[in-house]
PDB file as gemmi writes it, atoms N, CA and C in Angstrom:
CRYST1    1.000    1.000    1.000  90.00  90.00  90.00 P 1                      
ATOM      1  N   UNK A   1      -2.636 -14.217 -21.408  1.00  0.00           N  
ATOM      2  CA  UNK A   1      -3.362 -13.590 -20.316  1.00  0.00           C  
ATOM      3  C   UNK A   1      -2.826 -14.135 -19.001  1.00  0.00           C  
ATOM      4  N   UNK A   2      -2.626 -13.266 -17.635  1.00  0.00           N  
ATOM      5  CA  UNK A   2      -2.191 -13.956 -16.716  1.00  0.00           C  
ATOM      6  C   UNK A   2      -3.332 -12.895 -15.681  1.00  0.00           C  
ATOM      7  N   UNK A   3      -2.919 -13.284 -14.157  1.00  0.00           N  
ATOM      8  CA  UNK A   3      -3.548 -12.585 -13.297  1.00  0.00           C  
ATOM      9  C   UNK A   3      -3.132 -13.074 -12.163  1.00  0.00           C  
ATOM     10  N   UNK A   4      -3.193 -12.260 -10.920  1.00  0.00           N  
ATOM     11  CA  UNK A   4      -2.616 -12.368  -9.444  1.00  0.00           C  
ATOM     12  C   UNK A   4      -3.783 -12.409  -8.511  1.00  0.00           C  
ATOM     13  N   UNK A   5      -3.598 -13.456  -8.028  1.00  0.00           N  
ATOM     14  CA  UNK A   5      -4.826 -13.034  -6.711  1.00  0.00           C  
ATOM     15  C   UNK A   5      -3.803 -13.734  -5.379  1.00  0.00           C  
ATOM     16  N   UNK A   6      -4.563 -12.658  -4.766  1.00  0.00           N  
ATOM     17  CA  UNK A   6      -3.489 -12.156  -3.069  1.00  0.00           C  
ATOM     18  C   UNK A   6      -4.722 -12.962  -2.248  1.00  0.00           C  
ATOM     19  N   UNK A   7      -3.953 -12.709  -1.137  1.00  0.00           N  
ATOM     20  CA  UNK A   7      -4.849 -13.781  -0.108  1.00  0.00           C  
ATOM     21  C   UNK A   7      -6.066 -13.277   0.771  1.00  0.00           C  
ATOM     22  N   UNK A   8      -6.467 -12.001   0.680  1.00  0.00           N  
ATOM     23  CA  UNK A   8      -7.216 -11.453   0.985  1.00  0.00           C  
ATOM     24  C   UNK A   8      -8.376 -10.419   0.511  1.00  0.00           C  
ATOM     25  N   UNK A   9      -8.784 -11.024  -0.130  1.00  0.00           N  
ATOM     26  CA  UNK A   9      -9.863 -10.163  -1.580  1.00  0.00           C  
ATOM     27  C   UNK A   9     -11.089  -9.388  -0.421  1.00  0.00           C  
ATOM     28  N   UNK A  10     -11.332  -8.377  -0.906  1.00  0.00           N  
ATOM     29  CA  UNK A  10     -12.668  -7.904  -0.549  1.00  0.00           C  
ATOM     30  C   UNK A  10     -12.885  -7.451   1.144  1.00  0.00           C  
ATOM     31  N   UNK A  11     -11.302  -7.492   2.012  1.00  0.00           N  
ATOM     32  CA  UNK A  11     -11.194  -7.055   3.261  1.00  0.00           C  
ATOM     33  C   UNK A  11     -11.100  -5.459   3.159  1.00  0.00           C  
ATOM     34  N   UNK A  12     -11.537  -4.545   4.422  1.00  0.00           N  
ATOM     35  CA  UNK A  12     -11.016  -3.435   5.071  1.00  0.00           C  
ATOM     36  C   UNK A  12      -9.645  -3.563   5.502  1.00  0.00           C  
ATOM     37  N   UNK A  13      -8.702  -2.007   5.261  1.00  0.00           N  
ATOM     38  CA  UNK A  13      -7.790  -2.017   5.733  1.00  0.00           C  
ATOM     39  C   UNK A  13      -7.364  -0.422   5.804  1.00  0.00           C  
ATOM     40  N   UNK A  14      -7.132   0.267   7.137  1.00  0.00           N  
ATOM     41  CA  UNK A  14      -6.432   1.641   7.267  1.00  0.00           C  
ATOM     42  C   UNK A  14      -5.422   1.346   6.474  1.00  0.00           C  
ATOM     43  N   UNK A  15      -5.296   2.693   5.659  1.00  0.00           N  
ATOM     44  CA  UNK A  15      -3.934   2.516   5.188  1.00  0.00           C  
ATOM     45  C   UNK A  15      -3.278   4.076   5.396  1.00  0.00           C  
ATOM     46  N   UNK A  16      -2.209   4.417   5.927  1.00  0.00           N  
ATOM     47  CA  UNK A  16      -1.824   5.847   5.730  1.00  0.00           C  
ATOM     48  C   UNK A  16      -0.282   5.714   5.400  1.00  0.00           C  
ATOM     49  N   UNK A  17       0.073   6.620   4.387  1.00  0.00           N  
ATOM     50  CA  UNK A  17       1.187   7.101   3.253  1.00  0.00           C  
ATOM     51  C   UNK A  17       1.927   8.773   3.772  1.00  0.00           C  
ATOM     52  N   UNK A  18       2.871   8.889   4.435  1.00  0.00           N  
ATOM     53  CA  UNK A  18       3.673   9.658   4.967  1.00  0.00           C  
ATOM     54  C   UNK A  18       4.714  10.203   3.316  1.00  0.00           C  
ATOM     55  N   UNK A  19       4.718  11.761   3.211  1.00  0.00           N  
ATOM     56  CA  UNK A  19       6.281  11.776   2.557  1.00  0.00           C  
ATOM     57  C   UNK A  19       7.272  12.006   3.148  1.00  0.00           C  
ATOM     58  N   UNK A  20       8.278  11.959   3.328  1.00  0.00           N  
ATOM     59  CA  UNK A  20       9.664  12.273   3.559  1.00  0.00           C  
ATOM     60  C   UNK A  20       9.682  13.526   3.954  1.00  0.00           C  
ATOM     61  N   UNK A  21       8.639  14.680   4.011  1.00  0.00           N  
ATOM     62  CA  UNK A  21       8.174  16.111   4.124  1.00  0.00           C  
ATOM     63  C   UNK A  21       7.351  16.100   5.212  1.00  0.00           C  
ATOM     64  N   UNK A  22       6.884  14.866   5.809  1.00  0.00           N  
ATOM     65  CA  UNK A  22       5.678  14.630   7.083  1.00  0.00           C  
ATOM     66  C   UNK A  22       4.353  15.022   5.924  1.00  0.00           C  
ATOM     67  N   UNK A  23       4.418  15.261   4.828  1.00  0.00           N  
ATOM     68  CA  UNK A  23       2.813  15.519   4.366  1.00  0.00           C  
ATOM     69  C   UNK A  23       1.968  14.086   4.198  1.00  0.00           C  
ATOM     70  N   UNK A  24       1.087  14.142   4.545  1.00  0.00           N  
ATOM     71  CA  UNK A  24       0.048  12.726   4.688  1.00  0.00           C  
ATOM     72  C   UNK A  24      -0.559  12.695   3.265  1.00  0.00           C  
ATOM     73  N   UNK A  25      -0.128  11.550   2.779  1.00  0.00           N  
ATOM     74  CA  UNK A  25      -0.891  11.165   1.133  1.00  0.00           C  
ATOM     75  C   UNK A  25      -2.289  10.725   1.699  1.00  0.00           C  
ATOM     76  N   UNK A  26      -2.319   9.548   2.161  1.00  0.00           N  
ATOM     77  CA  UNK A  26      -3.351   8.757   2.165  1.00  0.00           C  
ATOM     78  C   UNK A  26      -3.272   8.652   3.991  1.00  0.00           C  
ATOM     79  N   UNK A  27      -5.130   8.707   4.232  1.00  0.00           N  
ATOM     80  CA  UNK A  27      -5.361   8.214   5.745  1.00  0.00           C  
ATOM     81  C   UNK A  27      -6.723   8.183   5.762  1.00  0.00           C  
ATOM     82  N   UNK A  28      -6.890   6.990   5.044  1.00  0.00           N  
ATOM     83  CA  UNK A  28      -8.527   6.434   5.137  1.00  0.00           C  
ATOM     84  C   UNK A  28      -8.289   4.747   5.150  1.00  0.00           C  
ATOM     85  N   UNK A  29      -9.650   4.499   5.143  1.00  0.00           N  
ATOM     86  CA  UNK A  29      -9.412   3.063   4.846  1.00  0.00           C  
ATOM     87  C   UNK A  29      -9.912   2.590   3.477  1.00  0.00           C  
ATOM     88  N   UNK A  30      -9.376   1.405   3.191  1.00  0.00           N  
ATOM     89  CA  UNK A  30      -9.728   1.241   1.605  1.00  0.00           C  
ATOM     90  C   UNK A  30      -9.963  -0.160   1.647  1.00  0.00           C  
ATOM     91  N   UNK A  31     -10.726  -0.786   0.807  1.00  0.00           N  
ATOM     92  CA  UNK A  31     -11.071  -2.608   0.581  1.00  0.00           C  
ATOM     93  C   UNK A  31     -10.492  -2.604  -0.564  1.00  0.00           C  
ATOM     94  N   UNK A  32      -9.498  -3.798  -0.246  1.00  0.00           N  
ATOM     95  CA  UNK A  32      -9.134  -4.653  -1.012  1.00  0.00           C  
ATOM     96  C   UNK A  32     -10.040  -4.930  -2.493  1.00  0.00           C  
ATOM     97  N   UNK A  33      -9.177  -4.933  -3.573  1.00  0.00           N  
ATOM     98  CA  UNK A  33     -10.215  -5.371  -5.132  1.00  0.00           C  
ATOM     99  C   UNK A  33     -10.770  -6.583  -4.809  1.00  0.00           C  
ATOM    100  N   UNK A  34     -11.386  -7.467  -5.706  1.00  0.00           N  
ATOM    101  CA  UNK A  34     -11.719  -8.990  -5.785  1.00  0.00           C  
ATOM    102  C   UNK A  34     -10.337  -9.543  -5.686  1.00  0.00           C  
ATOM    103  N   UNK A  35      -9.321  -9.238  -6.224  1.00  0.00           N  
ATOM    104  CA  UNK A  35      -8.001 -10.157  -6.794  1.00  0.00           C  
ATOM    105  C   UNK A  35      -7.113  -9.549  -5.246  1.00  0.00           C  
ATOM    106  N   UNK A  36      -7.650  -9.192  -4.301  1.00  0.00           N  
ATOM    107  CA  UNK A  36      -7.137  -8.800  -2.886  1.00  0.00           C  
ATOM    108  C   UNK A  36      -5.926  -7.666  -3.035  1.00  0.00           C  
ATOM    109  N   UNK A  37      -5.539  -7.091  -3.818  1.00  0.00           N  
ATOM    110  CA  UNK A  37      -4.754  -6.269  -3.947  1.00  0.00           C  
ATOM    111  C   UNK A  37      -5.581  -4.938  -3.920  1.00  0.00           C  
ATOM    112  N   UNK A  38      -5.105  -3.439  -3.562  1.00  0.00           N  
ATOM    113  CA  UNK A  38      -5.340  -2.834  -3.408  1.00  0.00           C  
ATOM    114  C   UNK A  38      -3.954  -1.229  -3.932  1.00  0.00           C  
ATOM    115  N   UNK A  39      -5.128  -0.479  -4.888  1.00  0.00           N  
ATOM    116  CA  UNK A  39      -4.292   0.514  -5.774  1.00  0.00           C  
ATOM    117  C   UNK A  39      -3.857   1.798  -4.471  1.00  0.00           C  
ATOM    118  N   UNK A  40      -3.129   2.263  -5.418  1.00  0.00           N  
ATOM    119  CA  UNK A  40      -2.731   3.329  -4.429  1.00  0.00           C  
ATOM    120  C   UNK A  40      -2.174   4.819  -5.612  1.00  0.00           C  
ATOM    121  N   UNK A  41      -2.284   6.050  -5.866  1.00  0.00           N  
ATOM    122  CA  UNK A  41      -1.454   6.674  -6.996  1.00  0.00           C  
ATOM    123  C   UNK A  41      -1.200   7.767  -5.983  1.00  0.00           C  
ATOM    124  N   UNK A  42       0.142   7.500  -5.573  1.00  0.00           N  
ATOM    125  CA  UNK A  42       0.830   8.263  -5.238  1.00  0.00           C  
ATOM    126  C   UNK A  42       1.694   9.420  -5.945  1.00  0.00           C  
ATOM    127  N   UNK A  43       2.303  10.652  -5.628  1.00  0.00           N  
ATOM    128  CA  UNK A  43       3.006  11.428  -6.523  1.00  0.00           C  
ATOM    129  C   UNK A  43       4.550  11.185  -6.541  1.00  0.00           C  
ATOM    130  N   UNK A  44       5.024  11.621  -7.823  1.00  0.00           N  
ATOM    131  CA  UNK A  44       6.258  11.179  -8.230  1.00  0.00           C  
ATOM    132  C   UNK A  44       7.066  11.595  -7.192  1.00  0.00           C  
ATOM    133  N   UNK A  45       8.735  11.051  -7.257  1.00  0.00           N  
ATOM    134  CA  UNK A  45      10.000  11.402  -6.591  1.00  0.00           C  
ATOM    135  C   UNK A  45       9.764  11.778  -5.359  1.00  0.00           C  
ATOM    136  N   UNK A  46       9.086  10.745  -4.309  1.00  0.00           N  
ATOM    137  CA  UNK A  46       9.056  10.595  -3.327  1.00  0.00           C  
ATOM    138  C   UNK A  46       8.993   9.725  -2.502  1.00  0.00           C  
ATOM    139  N   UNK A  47      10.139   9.642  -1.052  1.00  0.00           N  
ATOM    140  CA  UNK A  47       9.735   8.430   0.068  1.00  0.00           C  
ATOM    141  C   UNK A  47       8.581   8.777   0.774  1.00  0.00           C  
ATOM    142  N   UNK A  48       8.016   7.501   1.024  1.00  0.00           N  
ATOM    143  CA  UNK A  48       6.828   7.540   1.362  1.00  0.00           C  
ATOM    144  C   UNK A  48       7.062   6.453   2.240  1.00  0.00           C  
ATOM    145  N   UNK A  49       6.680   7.186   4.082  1.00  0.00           N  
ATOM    146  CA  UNK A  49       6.209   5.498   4.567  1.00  0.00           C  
ATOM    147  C   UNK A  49       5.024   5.287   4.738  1.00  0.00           C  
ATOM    148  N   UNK A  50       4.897   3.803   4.352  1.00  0.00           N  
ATOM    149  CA  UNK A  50       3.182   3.136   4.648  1.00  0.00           C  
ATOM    150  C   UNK A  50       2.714   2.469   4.842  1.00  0.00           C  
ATOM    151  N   UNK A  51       1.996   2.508   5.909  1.00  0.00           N  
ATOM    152  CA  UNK A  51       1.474   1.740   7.177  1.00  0.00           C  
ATOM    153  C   UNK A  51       0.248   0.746   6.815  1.00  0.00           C  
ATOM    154  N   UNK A  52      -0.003  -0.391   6.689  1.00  0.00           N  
ATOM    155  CA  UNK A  52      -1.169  -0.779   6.673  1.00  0.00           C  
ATOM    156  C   UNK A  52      -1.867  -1.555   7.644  1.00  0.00           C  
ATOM    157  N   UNK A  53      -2.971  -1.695   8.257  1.00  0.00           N  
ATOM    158  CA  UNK A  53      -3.519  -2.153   9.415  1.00  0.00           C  
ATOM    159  C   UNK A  53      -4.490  -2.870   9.048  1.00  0.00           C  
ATOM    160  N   UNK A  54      -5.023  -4.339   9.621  1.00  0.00           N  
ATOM    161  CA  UNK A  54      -6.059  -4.601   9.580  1.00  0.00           C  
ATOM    162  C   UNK A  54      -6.121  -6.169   9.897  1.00  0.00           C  
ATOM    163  N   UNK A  55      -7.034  -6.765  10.410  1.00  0.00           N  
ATOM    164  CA  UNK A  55      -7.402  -7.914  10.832  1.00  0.00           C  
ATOM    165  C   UNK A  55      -6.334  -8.117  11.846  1.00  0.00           C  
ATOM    166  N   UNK A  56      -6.379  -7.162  12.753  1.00  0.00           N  
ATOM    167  CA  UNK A  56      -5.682  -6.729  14.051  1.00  0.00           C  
ATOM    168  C   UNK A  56      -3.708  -7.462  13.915  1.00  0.00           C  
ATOM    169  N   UNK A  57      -3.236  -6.717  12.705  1.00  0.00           N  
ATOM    170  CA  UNK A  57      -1.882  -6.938  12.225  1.00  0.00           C  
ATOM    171  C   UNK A  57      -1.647  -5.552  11.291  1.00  0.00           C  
ATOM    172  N   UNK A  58      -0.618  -5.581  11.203  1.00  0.00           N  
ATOM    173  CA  UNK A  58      -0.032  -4.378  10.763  1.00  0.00           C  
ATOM    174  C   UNK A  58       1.949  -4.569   9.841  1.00  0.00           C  
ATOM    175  N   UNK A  59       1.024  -3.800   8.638  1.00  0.00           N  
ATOM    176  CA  UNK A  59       2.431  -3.903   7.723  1.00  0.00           C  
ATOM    177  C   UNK A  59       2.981  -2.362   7.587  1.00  0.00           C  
ATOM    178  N   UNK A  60       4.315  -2.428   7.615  1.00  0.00           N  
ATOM    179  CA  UNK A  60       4.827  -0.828   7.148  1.00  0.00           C  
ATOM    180  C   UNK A  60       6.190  -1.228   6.826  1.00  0.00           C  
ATOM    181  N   UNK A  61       6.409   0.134   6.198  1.00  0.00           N  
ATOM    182  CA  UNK A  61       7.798  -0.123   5.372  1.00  0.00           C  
ATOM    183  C   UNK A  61       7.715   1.279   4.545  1.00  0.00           C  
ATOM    184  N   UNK A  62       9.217   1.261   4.062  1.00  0.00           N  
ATOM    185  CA  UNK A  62       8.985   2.363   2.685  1.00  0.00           C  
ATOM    186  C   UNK A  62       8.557   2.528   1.626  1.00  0.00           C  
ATOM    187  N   UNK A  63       8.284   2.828   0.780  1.00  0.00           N  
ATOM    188  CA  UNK A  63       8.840   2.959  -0.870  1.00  0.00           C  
ATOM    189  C   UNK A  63       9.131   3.782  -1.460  1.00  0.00           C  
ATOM    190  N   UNK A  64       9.157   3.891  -2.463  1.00  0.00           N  
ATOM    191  CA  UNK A  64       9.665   5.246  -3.092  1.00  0.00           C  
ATOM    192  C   UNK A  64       8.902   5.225  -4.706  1.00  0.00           C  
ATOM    193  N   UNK A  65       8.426   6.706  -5.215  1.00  0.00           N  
ATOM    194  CA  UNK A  65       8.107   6.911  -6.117  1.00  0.00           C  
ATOM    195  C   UNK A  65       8.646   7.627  -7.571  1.00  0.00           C  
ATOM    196  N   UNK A  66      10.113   7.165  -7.731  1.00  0.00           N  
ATOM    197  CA  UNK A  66      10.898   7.551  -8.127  1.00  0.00           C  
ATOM    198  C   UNK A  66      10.716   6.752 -10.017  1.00  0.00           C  
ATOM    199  N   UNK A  67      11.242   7.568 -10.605  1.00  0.00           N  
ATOM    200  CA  UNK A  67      11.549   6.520 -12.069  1.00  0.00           C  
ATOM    201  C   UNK A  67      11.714   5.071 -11.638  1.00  0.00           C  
ATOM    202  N   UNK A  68      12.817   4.599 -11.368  1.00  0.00           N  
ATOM    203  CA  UNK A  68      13.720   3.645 -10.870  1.00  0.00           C  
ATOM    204  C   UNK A  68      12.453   2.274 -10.345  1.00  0.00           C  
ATOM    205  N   UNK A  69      11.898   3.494  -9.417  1.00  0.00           N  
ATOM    206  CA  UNK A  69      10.883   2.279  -7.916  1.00  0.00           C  
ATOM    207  C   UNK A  69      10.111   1.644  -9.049  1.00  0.00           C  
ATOM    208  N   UNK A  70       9.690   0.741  -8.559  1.00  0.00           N  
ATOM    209  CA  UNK A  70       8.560  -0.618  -8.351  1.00  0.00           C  
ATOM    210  C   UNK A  70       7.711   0.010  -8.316  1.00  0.00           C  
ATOM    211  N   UNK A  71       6.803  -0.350  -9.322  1.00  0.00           N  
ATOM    212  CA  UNK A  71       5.373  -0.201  -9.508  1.00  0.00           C  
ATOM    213  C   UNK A  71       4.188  -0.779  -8.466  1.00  0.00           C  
ATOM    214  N   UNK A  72       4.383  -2.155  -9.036  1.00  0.00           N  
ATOM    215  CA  UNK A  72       3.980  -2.982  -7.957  1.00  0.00           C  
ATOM    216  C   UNK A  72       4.558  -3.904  -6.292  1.00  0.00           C  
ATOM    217  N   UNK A  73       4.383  -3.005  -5.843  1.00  0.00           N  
ATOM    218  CA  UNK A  73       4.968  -3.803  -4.549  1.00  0.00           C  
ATOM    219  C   UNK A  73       4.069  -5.042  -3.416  1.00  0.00           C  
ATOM    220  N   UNK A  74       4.677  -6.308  -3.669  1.00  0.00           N  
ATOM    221  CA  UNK A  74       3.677  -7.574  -2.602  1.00  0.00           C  
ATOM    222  C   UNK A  74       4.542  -7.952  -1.679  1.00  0.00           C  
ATOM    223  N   UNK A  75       5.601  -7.215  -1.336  1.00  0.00           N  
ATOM    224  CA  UNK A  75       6.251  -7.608  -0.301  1.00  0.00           C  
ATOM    225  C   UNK A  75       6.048  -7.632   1.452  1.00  0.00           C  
ATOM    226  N   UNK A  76       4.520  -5.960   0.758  1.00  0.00           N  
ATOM    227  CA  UNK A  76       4.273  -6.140   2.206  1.00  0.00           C  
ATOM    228  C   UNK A  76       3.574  -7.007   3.311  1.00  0.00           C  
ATOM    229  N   UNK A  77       3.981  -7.455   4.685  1.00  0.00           N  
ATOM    230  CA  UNK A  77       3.643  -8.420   5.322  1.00  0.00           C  
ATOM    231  C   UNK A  77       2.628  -8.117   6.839  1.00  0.00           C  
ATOM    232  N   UNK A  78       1.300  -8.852   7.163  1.00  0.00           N  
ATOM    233  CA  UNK A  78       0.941  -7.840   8.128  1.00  0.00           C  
ATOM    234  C   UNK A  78       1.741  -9.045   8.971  1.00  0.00           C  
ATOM    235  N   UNK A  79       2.039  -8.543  10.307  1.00  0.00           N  
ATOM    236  CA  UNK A  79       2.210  -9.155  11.200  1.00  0.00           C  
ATOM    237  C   UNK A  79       1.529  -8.739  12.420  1.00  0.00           C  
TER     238      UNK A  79                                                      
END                                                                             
């Protein structure tokens, strides 16, 4: 058995998900699980940028929803 806990459990955070098409996946805000991570199910074979905001810092970057991509991504950083 293993498990991840992130540094911020149980916070608010805008999050909005752009495709590569300008169509908007996601543009609400969402709280963090207990284990501070937060799901997302995006649709296949697509870039997506996505923005996250909160505790007056802000992370963005790409990803992609391709075979290939990363499931789980913790790279993102607010600054």
């Amino acid at each position: 058995m293993s498990s991840c806990q992130a540094e911020l459990p149980e916070q608010k955070f805008y999050v909005k998900a752009v495709d590569q098409d300008g169509n908007v996946l996601v543009d609400e805000t969402i709280v963090t699980l207990r284990n501070g991570f937060f799901e997302l199910w995006l649709p296949r074979n697509r870039k997506i940028a996505l923005r996250v905001q909160g505790l007056n810092r802000t992370a963005k970057g790409l990803i992609t929803t391709f075979d290939d991509s990363d499931t789980c991504i913790t790279t993102f950083r607010l600054q």
